[in-house]
C-alpha positions as CSV (number, residue, x, y, z in Angstrom):
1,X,0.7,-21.4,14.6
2,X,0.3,-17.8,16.1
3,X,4.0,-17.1,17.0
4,X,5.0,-19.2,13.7
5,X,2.8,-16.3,12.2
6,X,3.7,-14.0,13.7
7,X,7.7,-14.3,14.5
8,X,8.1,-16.4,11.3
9,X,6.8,-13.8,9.2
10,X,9.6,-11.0,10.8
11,X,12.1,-13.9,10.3
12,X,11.2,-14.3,6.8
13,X,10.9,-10.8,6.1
14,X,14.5,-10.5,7.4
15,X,15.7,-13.4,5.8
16,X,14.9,-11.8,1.8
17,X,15.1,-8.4,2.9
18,X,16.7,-7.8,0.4
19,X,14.8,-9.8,-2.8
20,X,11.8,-8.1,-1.2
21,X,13.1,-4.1,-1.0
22,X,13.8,-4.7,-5.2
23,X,10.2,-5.7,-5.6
24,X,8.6,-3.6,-4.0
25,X,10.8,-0.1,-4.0
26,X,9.4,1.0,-7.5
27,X,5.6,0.4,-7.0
28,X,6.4,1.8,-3.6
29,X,7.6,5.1,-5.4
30,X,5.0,5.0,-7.5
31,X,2.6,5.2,-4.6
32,X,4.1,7.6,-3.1
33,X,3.8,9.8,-6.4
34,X,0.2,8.6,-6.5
35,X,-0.4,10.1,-3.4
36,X,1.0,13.4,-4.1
37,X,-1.1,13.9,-6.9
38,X,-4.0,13.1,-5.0
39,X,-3.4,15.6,-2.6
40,X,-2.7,18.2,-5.2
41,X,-6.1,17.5,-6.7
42,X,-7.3,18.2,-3.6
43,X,-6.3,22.0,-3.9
44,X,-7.8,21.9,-7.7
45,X,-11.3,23.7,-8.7
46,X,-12.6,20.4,-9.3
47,X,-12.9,19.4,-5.6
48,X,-16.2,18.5,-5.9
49,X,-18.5,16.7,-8.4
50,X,-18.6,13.9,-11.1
51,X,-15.0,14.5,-12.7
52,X,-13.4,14.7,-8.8
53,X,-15.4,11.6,-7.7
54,X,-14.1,9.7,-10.8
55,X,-10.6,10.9,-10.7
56,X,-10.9,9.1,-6.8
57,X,-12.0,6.1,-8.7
58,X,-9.3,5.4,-11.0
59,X,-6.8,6.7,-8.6
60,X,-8.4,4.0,-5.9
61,X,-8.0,1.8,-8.8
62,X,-4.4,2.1,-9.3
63,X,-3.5,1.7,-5.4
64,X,-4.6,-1.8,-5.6
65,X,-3.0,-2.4,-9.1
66,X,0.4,-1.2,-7.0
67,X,-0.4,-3.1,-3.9
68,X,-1.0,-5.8,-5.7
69,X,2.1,-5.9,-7.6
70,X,3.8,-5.8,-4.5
71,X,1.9,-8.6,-3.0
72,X,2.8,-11.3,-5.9
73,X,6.2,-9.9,-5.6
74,X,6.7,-11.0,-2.5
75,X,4.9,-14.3,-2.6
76,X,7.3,-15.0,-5.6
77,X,10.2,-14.6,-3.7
78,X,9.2,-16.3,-1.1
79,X,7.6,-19.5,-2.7
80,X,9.5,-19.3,-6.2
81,X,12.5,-18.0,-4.7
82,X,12.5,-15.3,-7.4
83,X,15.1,-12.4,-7.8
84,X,12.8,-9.5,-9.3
85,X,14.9,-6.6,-10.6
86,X,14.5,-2.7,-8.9
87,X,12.8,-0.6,-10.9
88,X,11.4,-2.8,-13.3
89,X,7.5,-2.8,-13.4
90,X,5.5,-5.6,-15.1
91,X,1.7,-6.1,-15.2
92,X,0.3,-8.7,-17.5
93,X,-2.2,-11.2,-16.8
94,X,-1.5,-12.5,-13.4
95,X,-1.9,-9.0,-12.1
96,X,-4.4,-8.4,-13.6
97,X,-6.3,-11.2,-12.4
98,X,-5.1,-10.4,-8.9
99,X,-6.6,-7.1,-9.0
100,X,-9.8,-7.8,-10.1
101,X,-9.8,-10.8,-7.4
102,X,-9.0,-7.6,-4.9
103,X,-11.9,-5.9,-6.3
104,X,-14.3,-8.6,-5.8
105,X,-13.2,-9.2,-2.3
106,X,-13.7,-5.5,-1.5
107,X,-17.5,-6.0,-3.1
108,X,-17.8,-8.8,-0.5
109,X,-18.0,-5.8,2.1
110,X,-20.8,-3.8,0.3
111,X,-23.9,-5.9,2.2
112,X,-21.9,-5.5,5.5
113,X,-20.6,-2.3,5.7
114,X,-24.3,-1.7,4.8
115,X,-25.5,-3.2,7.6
116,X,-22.5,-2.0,10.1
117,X,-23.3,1.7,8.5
118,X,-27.2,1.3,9.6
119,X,-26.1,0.1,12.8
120,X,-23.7,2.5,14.1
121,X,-26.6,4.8,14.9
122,X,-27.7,2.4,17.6
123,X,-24.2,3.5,19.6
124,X,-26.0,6.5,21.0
125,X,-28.8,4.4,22.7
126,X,-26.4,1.8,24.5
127,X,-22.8,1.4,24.5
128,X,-23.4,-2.5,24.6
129,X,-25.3,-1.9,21.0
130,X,-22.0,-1.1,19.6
131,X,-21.4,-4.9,19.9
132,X,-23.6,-5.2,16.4
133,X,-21.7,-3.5,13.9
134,X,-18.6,-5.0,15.4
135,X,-19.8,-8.4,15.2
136,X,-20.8,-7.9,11.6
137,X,-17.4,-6.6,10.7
138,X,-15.3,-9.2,12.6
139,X,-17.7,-12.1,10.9
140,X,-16.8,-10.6,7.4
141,X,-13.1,-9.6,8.1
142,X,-13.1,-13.4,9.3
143,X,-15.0,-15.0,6.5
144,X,-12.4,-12.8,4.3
145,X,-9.4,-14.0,5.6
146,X,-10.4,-17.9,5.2
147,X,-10.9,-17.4,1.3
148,X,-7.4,-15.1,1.3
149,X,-5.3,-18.2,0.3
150,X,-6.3,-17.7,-3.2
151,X,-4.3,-14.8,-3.9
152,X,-2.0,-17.1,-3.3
153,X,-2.7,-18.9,-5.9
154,X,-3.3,-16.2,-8.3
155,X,0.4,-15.1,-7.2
156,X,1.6,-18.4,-8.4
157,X,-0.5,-19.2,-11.3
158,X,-2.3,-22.4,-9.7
159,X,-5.7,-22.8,-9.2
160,X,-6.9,-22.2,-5.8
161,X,-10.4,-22.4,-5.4
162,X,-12.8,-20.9,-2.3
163,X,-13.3,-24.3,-1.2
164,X,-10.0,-25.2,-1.0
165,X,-8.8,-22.1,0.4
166,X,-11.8,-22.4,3.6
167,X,-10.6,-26.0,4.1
168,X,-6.9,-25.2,4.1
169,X,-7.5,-22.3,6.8
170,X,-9.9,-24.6,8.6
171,X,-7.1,-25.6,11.7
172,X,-5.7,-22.4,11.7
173,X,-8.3,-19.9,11.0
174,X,-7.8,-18.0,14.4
175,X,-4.5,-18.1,14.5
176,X,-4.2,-16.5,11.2
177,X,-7.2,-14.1,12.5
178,X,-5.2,-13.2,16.0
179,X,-1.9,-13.0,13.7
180,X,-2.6,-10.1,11.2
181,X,-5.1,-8.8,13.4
182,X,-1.8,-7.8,15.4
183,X,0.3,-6.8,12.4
184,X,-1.9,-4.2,11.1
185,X,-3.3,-2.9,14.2
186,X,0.5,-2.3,15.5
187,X,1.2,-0.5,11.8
188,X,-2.0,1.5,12.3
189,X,-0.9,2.3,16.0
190,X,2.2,3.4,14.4
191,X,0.6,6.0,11.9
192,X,-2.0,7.1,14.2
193,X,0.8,8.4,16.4
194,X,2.5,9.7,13.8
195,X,-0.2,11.8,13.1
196,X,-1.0,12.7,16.3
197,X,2.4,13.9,17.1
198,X,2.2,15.8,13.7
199,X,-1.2,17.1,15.3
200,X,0.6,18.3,18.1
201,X,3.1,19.9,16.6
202,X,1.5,21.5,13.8
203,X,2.2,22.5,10.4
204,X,1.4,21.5,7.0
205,X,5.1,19.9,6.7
206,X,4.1,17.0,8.7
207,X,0.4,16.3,7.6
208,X,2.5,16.4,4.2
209,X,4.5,13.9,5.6
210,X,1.9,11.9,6.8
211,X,0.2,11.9,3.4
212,X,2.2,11.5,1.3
213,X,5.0,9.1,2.9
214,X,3.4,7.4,6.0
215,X,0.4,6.2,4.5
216,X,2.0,4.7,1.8
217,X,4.6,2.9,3.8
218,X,2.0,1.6,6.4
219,X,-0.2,0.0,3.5
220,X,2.6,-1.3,1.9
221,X,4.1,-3.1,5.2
222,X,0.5,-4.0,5.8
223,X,0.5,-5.9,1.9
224,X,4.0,-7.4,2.5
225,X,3.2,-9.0,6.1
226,X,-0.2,-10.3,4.4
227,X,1.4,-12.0,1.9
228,X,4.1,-13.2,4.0
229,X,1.9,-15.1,6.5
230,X,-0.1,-16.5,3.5
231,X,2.8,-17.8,2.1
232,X,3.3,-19.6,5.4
233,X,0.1,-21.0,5.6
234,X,0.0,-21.9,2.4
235,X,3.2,-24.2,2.9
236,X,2.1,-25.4,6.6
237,X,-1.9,-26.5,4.9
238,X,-0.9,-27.1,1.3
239,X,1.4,-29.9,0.2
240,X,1.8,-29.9,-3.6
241,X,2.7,-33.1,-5.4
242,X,5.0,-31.5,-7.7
243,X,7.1,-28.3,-6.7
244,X,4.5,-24.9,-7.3
């Protein structure tokens, strides 16, 4: 199941490169404008406060309303084989609901990252204690990713439910760990060079650059290969009597 994962994601990816790059080019230039205003507010007078902390909010807000959009876009196309059209935006009720499923799952990290937070501090007396907050944010990425086939059905307007989802990840649950594990942290190797050469170099050009465009196209690979390798799992563990 790993290399299916992993190589039958790329192959996928390839194979409706095209369907794909019409759903997600919009809410991809969307983001990108997104990001441009955050970093203008950035050089505003209210850098600091209530209003600046609240403009983060809804800002934070609308990244996963675009990432989200892009997601069901591309589990569509995939599953539904549908043909969105470029530069047409829609977000109704399944969006919606996707959103606010993203939302929850995010809350899921509050008692963790509270307890990885607390324990970071223990770094500085052994190296070894370290192994704490990691454990509690490899135990929650991994309890996360076994309830992630719901988006799935969110995407497709079926009911999915957390049971179902934790049993349908059940005899593949490392592989799918392992799988976008490697994904992501090769996207994120890819940035983090990009801004270290930018580092190295200099300038405000490139930590522009960075910003604005690398970040955005990172996260929006990172949403695309996500989807993609739920979609597979979803039609390796779930077999529908009737076409979804």
């Amino acid at each position: 199941m790993f290399e299916k994962f992993t190589l039958g994601s790329l192959y996928i990816m390839n194979q409706y490169r095209s369907a794909i790059l019409k759903g997600i080019v919009f809410p991809f230039i969307l983001y990108v404008l997104l990001q441009l205003a955050r970093y203008e507010s950035a050089y505003t007078e209210f850098t600091h406060g209530s209003a600046f902390s609240l403009l983060h909010i809804v800002l934070f807000v609308i990244d996963m309303a675009i990432l989200s959009i892009i997601s069901i876009n591309t589990t569509r196309i995939i599953l539904l084989n549908e043909r969105p059209e470029a530069f047409k935006l829609r977000f109704n009720r399944r969006e919606t609901k996707y959103l606010l499923y993203s939302i929850g799952f995010l809350a899921l990290w509050i008692v963790p990252g509270m307890f990885i937070g607390a324990s970071l501090t223990l770094i500085t007396y052994s190296v070894f204690m370290g192994l704490i907050p990691l454990t509690f944010f490899l135990a929650t990425l991994f309890f996360t990713l076994r309830l992630s086939l719901v988006f799935v059905g969110v995407a497709l307007d079926k009911k999915i439910s957390m049971r179902e989802s934790l049993s349908m990840t059940k005899r593949c649950q490392w592989s799918l760990f392992f799988s976008l594990s490697l994904l992501i942290g090769l996207l994120f190797m890819f940035e983090y060079c990009f801004e270290l050469v930018s580092s190295t170099i200099g300038g405000q050009t490139f930590s522009l650059i960075t910003f604005i465009l690398i970040t955005p196209l990172v996260d929006t690979f990172i949403y695309v290969f996500s989807a993609i390798i739920l979609t597979i799992l979803y039609s390796n563990a779930y077999q529908p009597t009737s076409s979804p």
